[in-house]
C-alpha positions in Angstrom: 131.8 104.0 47.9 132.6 107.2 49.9 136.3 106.1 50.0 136.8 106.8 46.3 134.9 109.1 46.2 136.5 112.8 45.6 137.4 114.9 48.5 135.1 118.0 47.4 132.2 115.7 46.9 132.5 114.1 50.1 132.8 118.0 52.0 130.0 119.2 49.5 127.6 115.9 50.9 128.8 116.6 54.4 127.7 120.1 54.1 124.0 119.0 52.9 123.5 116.5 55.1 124.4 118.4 58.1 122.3 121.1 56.7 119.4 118.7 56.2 119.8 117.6 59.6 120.0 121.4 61.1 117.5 123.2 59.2 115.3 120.0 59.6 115.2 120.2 63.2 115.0 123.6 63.4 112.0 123.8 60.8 110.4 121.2 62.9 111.1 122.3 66.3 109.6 125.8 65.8 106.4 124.3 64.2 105.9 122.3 66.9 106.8 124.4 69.4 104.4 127.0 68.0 102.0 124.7 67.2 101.9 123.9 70.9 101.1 127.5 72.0 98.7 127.8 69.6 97.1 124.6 71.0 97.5 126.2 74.7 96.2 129.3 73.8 93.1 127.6 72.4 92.5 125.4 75.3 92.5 128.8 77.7 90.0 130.1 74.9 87.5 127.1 75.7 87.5 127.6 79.4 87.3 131.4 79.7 84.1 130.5 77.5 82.8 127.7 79.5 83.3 129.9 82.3 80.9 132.4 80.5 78.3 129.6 79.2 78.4 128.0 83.0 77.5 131.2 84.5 74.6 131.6 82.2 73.3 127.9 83.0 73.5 128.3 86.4 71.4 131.5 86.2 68.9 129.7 84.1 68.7 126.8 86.6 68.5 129.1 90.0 65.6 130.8 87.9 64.0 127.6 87.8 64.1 126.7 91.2 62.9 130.0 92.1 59.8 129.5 89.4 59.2 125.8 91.3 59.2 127.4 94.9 56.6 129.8 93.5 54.6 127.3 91.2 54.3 125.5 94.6 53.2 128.4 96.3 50.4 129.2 93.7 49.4 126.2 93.9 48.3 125.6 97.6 47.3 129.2 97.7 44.7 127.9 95.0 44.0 124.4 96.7 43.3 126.7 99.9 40.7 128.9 98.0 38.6 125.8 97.3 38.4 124.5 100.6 40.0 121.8 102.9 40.9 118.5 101.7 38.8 115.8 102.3 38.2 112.0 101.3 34.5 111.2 100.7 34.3 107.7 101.0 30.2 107.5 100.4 31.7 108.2 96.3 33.7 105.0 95.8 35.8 104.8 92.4 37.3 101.5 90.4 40.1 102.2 88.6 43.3 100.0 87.5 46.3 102.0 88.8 50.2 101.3 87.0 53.2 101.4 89.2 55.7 103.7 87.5 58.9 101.6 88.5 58.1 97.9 87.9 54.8 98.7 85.3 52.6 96.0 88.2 48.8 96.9 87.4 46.4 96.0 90.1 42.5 96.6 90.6 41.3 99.0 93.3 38.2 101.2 94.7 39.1 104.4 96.4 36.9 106.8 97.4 36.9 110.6 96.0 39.5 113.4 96.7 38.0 116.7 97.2 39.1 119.9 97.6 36.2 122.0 99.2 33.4 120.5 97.4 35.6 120.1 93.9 36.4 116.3 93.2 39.6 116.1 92.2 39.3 112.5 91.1 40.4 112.8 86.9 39.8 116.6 86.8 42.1 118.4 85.0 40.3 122.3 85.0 42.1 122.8 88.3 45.6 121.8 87.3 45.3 123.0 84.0 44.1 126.6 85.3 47.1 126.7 87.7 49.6 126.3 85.2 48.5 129.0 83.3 48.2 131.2 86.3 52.1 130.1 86.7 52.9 130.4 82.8 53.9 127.0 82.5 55.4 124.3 84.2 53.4 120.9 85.2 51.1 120.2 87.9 49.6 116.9 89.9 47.8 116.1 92.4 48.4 113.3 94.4 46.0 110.9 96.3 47.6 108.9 99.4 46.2 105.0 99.1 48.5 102.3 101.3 52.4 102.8 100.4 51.2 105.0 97.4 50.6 108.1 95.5 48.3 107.8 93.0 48.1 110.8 90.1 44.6 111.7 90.6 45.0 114.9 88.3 47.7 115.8 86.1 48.4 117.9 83.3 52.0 115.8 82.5 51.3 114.0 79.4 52.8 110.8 78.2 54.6 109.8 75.2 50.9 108.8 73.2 49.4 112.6 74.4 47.6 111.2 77.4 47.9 112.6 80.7 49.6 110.2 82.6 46.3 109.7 85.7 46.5 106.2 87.5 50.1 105.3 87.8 51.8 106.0 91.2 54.9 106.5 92.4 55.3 103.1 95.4 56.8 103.5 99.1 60.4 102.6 98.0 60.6 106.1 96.4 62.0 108.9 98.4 59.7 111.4 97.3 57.1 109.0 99.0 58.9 108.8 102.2 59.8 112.5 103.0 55.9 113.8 102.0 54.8 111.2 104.5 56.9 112.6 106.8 54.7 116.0 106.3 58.2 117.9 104.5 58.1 119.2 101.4 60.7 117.1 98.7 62.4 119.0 96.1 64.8 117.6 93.5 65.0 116.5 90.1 63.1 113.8 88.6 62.5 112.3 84.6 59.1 113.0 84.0 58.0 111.2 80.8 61.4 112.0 78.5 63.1 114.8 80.0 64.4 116.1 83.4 62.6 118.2 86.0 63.1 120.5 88.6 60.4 119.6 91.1 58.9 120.0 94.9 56.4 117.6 96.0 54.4 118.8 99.7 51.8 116.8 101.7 48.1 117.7 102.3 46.4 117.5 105.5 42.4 117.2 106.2 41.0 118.7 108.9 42.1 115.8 111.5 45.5 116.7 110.3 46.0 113.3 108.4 48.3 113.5 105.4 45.6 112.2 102.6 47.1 114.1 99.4 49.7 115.2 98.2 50.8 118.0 95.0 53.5 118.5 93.1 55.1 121.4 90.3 57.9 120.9 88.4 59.4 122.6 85.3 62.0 121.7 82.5 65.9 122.2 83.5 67.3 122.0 80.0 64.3 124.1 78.8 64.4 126.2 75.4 66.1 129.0 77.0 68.9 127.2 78.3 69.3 124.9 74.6 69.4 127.8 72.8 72.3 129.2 75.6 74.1 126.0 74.7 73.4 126.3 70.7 74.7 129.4 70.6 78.3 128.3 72.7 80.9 128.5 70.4 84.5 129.8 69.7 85.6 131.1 66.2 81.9 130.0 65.7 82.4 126.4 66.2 81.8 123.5 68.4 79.0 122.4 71.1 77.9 122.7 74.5 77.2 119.6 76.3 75.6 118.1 79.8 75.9 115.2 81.3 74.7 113.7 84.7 76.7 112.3 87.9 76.4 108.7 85.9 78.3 109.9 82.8 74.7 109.6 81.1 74.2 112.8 78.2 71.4 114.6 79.1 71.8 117.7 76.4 73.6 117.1 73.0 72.9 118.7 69.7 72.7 115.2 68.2 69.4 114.3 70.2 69.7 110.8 69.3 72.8 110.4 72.0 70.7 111.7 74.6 70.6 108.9 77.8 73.4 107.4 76.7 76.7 107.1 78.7 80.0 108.5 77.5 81.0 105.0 78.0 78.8 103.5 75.4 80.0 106.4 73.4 83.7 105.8 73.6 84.8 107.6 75.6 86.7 108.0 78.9 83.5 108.7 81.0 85.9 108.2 84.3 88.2 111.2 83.0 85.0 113.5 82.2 83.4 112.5 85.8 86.9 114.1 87.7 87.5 116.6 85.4 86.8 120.3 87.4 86.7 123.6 85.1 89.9 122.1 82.9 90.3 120.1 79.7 89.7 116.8 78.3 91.9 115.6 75.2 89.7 112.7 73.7 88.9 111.4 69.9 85.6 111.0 68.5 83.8 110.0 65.1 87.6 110.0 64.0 88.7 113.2 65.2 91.2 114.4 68.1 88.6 116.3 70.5 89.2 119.4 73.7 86.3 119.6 76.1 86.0 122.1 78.8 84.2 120.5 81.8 83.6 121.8 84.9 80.4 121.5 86.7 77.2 122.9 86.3 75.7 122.4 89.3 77.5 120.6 92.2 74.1 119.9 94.1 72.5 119.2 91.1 75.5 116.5 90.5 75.3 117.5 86.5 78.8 118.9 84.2 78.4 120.9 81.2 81.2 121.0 78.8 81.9 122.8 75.9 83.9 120.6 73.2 86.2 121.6 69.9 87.8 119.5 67.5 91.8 120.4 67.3 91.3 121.3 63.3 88.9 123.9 64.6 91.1 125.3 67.3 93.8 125.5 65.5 91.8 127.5 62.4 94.4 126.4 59.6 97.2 128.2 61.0 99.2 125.3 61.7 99.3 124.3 57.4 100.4 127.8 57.0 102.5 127.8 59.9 103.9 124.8 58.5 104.1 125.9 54.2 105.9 129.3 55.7 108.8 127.0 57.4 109.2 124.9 54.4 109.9 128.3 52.6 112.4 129.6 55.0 113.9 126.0 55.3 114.7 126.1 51.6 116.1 129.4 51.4 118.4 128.7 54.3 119.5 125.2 52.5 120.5 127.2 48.7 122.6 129.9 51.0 123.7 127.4 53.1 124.8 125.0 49.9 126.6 128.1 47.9 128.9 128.8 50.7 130.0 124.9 50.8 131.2 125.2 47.4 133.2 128.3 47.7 134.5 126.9 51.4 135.4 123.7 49.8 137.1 124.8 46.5 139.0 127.5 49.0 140.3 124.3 51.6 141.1 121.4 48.6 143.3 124.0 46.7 146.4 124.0 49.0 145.6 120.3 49.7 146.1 119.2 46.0 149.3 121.1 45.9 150.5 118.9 49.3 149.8 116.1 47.4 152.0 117.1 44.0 154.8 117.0 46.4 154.4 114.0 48.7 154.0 112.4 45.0 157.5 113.6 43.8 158.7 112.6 47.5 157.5 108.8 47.1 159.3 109.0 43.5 162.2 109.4 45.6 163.3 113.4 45.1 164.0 114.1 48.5 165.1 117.2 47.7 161.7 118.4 46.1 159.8 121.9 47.7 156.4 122.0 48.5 156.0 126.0 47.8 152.8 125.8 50.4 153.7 128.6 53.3 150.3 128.8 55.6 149.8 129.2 59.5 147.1 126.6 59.6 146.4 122.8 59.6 147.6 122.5 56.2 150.6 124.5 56.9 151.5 122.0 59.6 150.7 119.1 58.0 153.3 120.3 55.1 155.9 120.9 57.6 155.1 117.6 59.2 156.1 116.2 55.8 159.2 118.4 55.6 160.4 117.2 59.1 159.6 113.6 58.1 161.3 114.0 54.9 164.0 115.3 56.9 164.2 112.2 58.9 163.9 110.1 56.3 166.9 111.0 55.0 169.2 110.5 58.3 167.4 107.3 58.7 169.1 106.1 55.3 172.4 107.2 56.2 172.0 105.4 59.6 170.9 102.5 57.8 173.8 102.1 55.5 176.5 103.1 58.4 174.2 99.9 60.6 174.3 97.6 57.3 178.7 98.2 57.7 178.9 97.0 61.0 176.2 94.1 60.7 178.6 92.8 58.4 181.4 92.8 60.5 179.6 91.1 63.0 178.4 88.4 61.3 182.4 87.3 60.6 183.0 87.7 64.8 179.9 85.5 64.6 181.3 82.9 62.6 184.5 82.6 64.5 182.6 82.5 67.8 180.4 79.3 65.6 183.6 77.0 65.1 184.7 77.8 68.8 181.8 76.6 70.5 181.3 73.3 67.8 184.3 72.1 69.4 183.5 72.9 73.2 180.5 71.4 72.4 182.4 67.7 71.1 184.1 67.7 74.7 180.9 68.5 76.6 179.2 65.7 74.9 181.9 62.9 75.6 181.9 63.9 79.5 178.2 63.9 79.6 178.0 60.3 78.8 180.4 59.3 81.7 178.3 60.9 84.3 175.0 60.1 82.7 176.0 56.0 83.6 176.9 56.6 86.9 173.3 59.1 87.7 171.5 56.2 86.2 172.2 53.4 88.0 171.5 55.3 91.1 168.1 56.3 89.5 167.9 52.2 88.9 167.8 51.8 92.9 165.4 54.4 93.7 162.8 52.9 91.1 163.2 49.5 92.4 162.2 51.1 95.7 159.2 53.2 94.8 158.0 50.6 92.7 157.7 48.1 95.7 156.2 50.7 98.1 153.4 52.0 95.6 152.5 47.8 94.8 152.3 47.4 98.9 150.3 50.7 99.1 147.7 49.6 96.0 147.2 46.7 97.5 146.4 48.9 100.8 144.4 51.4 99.0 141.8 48.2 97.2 141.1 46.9 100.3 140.1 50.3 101.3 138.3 50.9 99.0 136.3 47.6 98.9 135.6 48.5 102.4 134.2 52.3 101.9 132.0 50.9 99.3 130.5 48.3 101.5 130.2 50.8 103.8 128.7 53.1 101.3 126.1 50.4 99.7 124.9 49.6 103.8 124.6 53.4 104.3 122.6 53.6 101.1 120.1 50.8 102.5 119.8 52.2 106.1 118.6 55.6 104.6 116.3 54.0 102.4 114.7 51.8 105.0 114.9 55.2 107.5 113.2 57.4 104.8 110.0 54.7 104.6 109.7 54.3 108.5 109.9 58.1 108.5 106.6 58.3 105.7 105.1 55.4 107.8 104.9 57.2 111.1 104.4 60.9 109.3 100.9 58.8 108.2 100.3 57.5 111.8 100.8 60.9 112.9 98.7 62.4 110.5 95.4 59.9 110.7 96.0 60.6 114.1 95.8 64.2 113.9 92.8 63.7 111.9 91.0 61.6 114.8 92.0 63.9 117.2 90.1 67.1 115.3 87.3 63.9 114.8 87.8 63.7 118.5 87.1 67.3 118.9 84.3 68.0 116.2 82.7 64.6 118.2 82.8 66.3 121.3 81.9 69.6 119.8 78.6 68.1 118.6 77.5 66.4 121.5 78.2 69.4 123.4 76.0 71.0 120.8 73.6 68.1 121.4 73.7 68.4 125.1 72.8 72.0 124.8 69.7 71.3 122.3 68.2 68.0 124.4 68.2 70.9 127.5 66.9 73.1 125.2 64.1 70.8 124.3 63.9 70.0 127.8 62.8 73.6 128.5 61.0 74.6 125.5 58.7 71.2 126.2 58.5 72.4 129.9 57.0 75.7 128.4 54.5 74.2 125.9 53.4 72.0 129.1 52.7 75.0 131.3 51.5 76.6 128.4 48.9 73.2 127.6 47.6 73.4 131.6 47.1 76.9 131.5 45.4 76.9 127.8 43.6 73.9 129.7 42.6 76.2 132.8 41.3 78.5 130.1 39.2 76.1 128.0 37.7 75.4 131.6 36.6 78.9 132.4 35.9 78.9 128.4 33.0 75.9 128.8 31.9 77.7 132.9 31.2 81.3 130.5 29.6 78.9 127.9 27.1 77.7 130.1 26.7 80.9 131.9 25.7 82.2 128.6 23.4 79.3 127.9 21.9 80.1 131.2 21.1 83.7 130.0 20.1 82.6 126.6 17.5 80.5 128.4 16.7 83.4 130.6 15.8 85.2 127.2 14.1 82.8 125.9 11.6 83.0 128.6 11.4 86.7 128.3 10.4 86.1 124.6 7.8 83.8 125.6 6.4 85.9 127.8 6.5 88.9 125.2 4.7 86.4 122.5 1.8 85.6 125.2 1.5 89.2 126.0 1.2 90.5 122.8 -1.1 88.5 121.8 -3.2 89.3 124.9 -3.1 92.6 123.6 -3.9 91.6 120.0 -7.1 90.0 121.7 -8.3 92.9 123.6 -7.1 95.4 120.6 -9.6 93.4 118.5 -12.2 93.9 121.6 -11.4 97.3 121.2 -12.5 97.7 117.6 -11.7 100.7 115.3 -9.8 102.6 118.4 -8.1 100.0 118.7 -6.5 99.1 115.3 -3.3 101.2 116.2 -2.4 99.7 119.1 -3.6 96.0 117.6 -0.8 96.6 114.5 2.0 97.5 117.6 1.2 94.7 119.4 1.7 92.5 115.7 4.8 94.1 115.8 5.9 93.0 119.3 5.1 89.1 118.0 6.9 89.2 115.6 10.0 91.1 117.3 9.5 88.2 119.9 9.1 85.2 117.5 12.6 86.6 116.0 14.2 87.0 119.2 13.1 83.1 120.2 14.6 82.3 116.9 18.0 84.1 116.9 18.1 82.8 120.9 17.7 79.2 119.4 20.4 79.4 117.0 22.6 81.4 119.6 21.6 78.1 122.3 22.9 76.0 119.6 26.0 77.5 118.8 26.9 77.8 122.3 26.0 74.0 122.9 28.4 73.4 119.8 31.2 75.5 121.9 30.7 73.5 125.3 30.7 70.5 123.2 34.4 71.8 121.1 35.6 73.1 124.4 35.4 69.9 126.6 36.5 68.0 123.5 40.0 70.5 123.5 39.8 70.2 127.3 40.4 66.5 126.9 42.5 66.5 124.1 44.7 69.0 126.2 45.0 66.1 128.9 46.5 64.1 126.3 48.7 66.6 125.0 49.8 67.4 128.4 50.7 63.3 129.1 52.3 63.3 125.7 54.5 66.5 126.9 55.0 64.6 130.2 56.2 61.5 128.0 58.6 63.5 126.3 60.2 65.7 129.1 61.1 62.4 130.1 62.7 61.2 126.6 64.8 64.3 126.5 65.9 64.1 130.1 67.0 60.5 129.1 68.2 61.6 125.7 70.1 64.5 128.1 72.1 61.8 130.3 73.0 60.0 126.9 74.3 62.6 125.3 76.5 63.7 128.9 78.2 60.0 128.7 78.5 60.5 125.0 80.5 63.4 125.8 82.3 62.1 128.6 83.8 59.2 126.0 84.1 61.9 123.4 86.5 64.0 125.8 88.5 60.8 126.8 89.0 59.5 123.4 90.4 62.9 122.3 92.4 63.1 124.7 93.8 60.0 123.8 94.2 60.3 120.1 95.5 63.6 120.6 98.5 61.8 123.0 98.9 59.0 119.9 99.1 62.1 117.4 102.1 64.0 120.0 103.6 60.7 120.5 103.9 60.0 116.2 105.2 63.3 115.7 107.8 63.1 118.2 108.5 59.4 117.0 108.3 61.2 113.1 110.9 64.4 114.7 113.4 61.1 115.6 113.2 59.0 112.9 114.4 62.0 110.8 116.6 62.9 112.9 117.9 59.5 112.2 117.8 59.8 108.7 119.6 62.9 108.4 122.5 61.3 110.7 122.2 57.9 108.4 122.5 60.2 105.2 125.6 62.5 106.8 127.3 58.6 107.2 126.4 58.0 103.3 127.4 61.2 102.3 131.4 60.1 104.0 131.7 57.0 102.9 130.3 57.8 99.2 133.3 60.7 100.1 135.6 58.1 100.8 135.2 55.9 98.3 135.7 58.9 95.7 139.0 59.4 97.7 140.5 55.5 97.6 139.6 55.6 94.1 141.4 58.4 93.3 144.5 57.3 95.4 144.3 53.9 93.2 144.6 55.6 90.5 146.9 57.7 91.3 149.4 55.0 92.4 148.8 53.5 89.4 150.1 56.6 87.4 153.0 56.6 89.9 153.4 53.0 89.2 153.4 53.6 85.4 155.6 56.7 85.6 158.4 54.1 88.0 158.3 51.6 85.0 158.8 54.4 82.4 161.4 55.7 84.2 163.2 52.2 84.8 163.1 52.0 81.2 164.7 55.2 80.2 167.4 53.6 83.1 168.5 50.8 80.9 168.3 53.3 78.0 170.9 55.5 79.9 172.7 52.5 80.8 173.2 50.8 76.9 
């Protein structure tokens, strides 16, 4: 299409495609370009203020701690107004207390915390009066039970409004473990939905025992620092955000994506985590995203960032940006066509004229002028054309003057023709003299190689018949070499395999060995162990009847005790009225003495039951020990087996491990073998190739004697 299509055209379309091209790139390059500073510009915007809203969070959260450390000291100022702690275990409580990690309930009776003489046991006047002394914040008290620290008092409330008494925080926690240690913990913690700056410190009673504990804590993201974050913007848009070590959000204006990760958001929580005071390109509900991070707190472990979509960064300059290029592009593209036009119309003139003349050139008026004069291309193009019309013209008259003396030539040429047909006649009749005589000596010579290649084929099948006899026994030999070789690689491996039998064998009754003398020993022990628990019974039963003797001793004294107080009964009722006193003492005294001759009867009994248990164990010790005796010598036997056990076990490795060495050196031959028995098949297969070959070609010399025999007798007739 383009190569009919007219010269101007073709420069005009040339001209707007390269203009297209240019102004294109240019338009596109300087958006971009521009676009990009705008972009960078804006980025620097967001940190400078992140830097300003992280300054202001840190504030806020170093005010916090210092309103904790303060809380805390309010509040054992206060507990020390009431009075020391104490526990007073003569007030019991039940309650059913919750642990706050795995939600266990469990039944329990404590006995009452008290400050002073205040019971801190579900009061909430105290705690409640100490955080508005503070002007806010939480407060708890904490009692210490066994690997816990039960709230006791609290003014935290839960999730349904109630103050969150009887759960505890278990032993695992390390808020338990550094208040038993008598330090004070501080750190933060997620009370009920929302995270805390807190300090937790022991209580001592007067003994110095650690039997309470309190703790204060108040509200990081509090409302002062969410309405710091509400309020950071640039151009007056986008957010301020936290999140935690974990990638977990713990402040978003969209509440509802609070504790979740910016994993399970989307996003690339690993790229946030490292980020340090610089930016974050990320997409989110659909839009291309810039987040200042840095972090807030590095103690603390949390990052704030401060995010802007790139349509808000960029404010709309980059459609304006974009309309005014589009402008400028077409303006530069009318200029840019006009002057084609007049360029082209100026550069086709002179070449339309070159083309009247070449025209009346072709028509063949050599002698035609071209009336162009100019100093460039065009000018030497036209002078080209002179110079070849120039040439043109001696190339004619050389032509005709060459066309002359071709024909003059072409009569030598013919007279030369009828010279050399007749030189030719004579050549022909002495070439069939000498031609006879060539070819019967060519006769003799194929008689002769015809006879010496029959007696060589013949030489050259035998040889052959040989090399593949040779070749078919090599074959065979390897075969048979190759199956010996997998025969004795098997013996060598089943003997390897006995061999680490062997060993494990020996192993084990080694092991064996080492438990029947361990048995040995430990059975020694529980012997010793049965005549000295025997030796003990013994003294056991002497104590027992030393304390029956005393028993009886006191049995006697009770007697005595009975008869004499009722002596005294008697002569108190001799006595009369003076002596009613002393009669009601002495009823006393009976009765004291018919208890004691009771209790010393049961106390008789049950120390005839333990004489009775102890010589019973004492002879079932004697047994015991007998059995123990019986099977020190089982395990000694069992010992000695076990020792020629591993004698044989030692022995027979030994030997399978010499049948395993001796069927891999056997295997390390046999290929050896193989490999020579293979090189042997590998020459003869070689060989027969090479007689084969040789037949053949003595055949072909064969062939080529008989052709040339015939073309003998051809020469010959």
């Amino acid at each position: 299409m383009l190569k009919n299509m007219n010269l101007t055209v073709r420069m005009i379309l040339g001209f707007l495609a390269v203009t297209v091209v240019a102004v294109g790139a240019v338009t596109l390059a300087t958006f971009f370009s521009t676009r990009t500073s705008l972009i960078d510009d804006g980025k620097e915007s967001i940190l400078a203020q992140l830097d300003i809203l992280d300054v202001s969070l840190s504030a806020l959260y170093e005010s916090t701690q210092g309103r904790v450390n303060s809380d805390l000291q309010l509040l054992t100022g206060e507990i020390e107004s009431l009075g020391l702690a104490s526990l007073d275990r003569s007030r019991t409580i039940d309650m059913t207390i919750v642990n706050q990690v795995t939600q266990d309930k469990e039944q329990v009776s404590i006995p009452s915390l008290k400050f002073g003489n205040v019971v801190m046991n579900g009061d909430t006047a105290f705690v409640d009066r100490v955080k508005q002394l503070a002007g806010g914040g939480t407060v708890t008290i904490f009692q210490v039970l066994p690997g816990k620290l039960l709230r006791v008092s609290t003014n935290v409330l839960k999730l349904d409004g109630e103050r969150a008494t009887g759960t505890y925080i278990p032993s695992s926690s390390p808020v338990y473990k550094t208040v038993m240690n008598g330090e004070v913990f501080r750190g933060k913690a997620y009370v009920v939905n929302a995270w805390y700056s807190t300090a937790y410190a022991p209580v001592r009673d007067v003994s110095g025992n650690i039997i309470a504990a309190v703790y204060v804590g108040r509200q990081i993201v509090n409302n002062q620092a969410r309405q710091v974050l509400s309020q950071a913007k640039l151009y007056g848009r986008g957010y301020g955000f936290i999140f935690d070590e974990k990638g977990e959000l713990v402040y978003h204006p969209n509440a509802e994506l609070e504790r979740k990760t910016l994993a399970e958001l989307g996003l690339a929580q690993a790229e946030f985590l490292a980020a340090r005071d610089e930016i974050v390109t990320y997409r989110f509900e659909g839009e291309e995203k810039f987040a200042a991070v840095n972090f807030l707190d590095e103690d603390l472990g949390w990052r704030v960032g401060l995010t802007l979509s790139q349509e808000d960064l960029l404010h709309g300059l980059d459609k304006r940006l974009l309309r005014g290029s589009m402008f400028a592009a077409a303006g530069a593209f009318v200029v840019i066509i006009i002057f084609a036009v007049l360029f082209t119309r100026a550069l086709v003139k002179p070449i339309k004229r070159l083309q009247t003349y070449a025209d009346e050139v072709a028509s063949g008026n050599l002698e035609a002028k071209s009336g162009i004069d100019r100093g460039d291309e065009i000018g030497m193009l036209t002078k080209s054309i002179r110079h070849m019309v120039d040439t043109l013209k001696t190339s004619l008259k050389q032509a005709d003057e060459a066309q002359a003396e071709a024909r003059e030539q072409a009569r030598l040429a013919d007279q030369k023709a009828e010279e050399a047909d007749r030189a030719k006649k004579q050549a022909e009749q002495a070439k069939v003299v000498g031609m006879r005589e060539a070819a019967e000596r060519i006769e003799s010579i194929v008689a002769s190689v015809t006879s010496a290649t029959e007696q060589l084929s013949a030489q050259v099948e035998e040889s052959s018949q040989g090399a593949n006899i040779q070749k078919q026994r090599a074959g065979e030999t390897a075969t048979a070499m190759e199956e010996m070789n997998a025969t004795v690689l098997e013996v060598a491996r089943n003997a390897s395999e006995a061999a680490h039998n062997a060993d494990g064998a020996k192993e084990k009754a080694q092991d064996g060995a080492t438990i029947v003398q361990s048995v040995v020993k430990a059975i020694n022990e529980v012997q010793k162990r049965t005549d000295e628990l025997k030796a003990n019974l013994g003294e056991l039963g002497e104590h027992a009847e030393g304390i029956g003797r005393v028993m009886t001793v006191i049995t006697d004294i009770a007697d005595q005790t009975n008869l004499l107080a009722l002596n005294a009964a008697i002569e108190a009722a001799r006595a009369g009225e003076a002596g009613r006193g002393f009669a009601v003492v002495a009823d006393e005294v009976r009765k004291l003495a018919e208890k004691t001759m009771t209790a010393t009867k049961e106390v008789g009994e049950a120390i005839k039951s333990i004489q009775t248990g102890t010589q019973r164990s004492i002879a079932e010790m004697d047994d015991a020990s007998q059995a123990v005796g019986r099977s020190t010598e089982l395990a000694g036997d069992s010992g000695k087996s076990l020792g020629e056990i591993l004698a044989m076990s030692e022995s027979t490795s030994e030997q399978v491990r010499s049948i395993a060495t001796a069927a891999e050196q056997q295997s390390s031959a046999v290929e050896q073998v193989g490999r020579s028995t293979e090189e042997i098949n590998r020459i003869s297969i070689e060989t027969a190739d090479t007689m084969e070959q040789a037949a053949q070609a003595l055949s072909e010399v064969a062939r080529l004697a008989s052709e040339l025999n015939a073309i003998v007798q051809e020469m010959k007739e």
